[in-house]
C-alpha positions in Angstrom: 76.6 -145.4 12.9 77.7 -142.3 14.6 75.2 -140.2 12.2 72.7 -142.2 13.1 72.9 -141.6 16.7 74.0 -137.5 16.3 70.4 -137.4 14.7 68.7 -138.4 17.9 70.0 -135.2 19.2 69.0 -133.1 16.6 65.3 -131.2 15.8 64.1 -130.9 12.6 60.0 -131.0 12.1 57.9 -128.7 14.5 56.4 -131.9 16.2 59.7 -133.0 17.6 59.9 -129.1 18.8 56.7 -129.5 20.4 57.6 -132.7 22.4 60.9 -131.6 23.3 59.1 -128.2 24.8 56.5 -130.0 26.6 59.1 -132.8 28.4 60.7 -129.0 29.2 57.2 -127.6 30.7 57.0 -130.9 32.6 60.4 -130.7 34.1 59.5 -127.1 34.4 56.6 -127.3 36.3 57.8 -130.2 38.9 61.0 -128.4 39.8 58.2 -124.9 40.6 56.1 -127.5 42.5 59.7 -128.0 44.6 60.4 -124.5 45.1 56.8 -123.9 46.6 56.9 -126.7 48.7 61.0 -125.6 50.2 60.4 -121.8 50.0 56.8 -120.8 50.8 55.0 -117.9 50.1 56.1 -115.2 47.5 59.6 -116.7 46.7 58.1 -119.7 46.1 55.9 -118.4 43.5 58.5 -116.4 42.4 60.9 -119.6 41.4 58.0 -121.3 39.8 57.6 -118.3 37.4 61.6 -118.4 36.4 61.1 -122.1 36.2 58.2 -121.9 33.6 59.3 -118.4 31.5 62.5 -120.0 31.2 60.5 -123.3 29.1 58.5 -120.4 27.1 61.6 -118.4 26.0 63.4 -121.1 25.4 60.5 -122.7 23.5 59.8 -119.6 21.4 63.3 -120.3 20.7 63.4 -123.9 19.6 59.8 -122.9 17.6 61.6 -119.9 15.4 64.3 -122.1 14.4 62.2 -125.2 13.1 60.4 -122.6 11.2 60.8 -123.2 7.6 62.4 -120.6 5.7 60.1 -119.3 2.4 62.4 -116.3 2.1 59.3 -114.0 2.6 58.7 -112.2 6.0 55.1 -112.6 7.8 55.4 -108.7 9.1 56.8 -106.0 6.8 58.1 -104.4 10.0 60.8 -107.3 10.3 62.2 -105.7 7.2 61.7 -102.2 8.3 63.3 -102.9 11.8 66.2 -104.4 9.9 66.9 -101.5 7.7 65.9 -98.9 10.8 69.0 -101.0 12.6 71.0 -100.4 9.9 70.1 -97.0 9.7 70.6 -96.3 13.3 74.4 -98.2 13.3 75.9 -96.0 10.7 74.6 -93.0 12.0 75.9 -93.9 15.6 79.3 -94.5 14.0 79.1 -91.4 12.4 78.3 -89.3 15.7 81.3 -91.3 17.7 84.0 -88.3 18.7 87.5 -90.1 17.9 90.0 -90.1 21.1 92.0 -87.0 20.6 88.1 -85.0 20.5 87.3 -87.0 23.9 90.1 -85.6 25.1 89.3 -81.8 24.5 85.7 -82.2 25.3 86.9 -83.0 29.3 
């Protein structure tokens, strides 16, 4: 019984992703309409933005992770920006002075 209702809390197909995101824009939008009616003019506008980017980052979000997994990569630069990371770690580790140098060097 308890599995049953846990999976009303969880997302699995894109179309629950979109419906869930859209009840977020909703809610998103209502609340900016609030701010612009309690603090007019430019900070108004300014809250409805942070209202709304907050539904599209954490859309892009909830999108990314109902993505299924094929195991290939739409871009080769999502490989090449995980070896370049990789690349650019152990070369920073490299270049770190260890505390007796920091010492000498002030």
């Amino acid at each position: 019984m308890f599995r049953k209702f846990k999976r009303l809390f969880i997302i699995k197909t894109r179309f629950e992703a979109c419906a869930v995101i859209y009840a977020l824009g909703v809610g998103a939008v209502t609340r900016g309409l609030q701010y612009m009616e309690q603090y007019p003019g430019f900070i108004g506008w300014l809250f409805f933005a942070c209202c709304t980017g907050a539904v599209f980052m954490g859309g892009a979000k909830i999108l990314e992770v109902t993505r299924p997994d094929t195991g290939e990569r739409r871009r080769r630069s999502d490989l090449e920006g995980q070896e370049r990371r990789s690349e650019i770690v152990q070369a920073v580790s490299e270049k770190v002075p260890g505390r007796a140098d920091m010492s000498r060097a002030t």
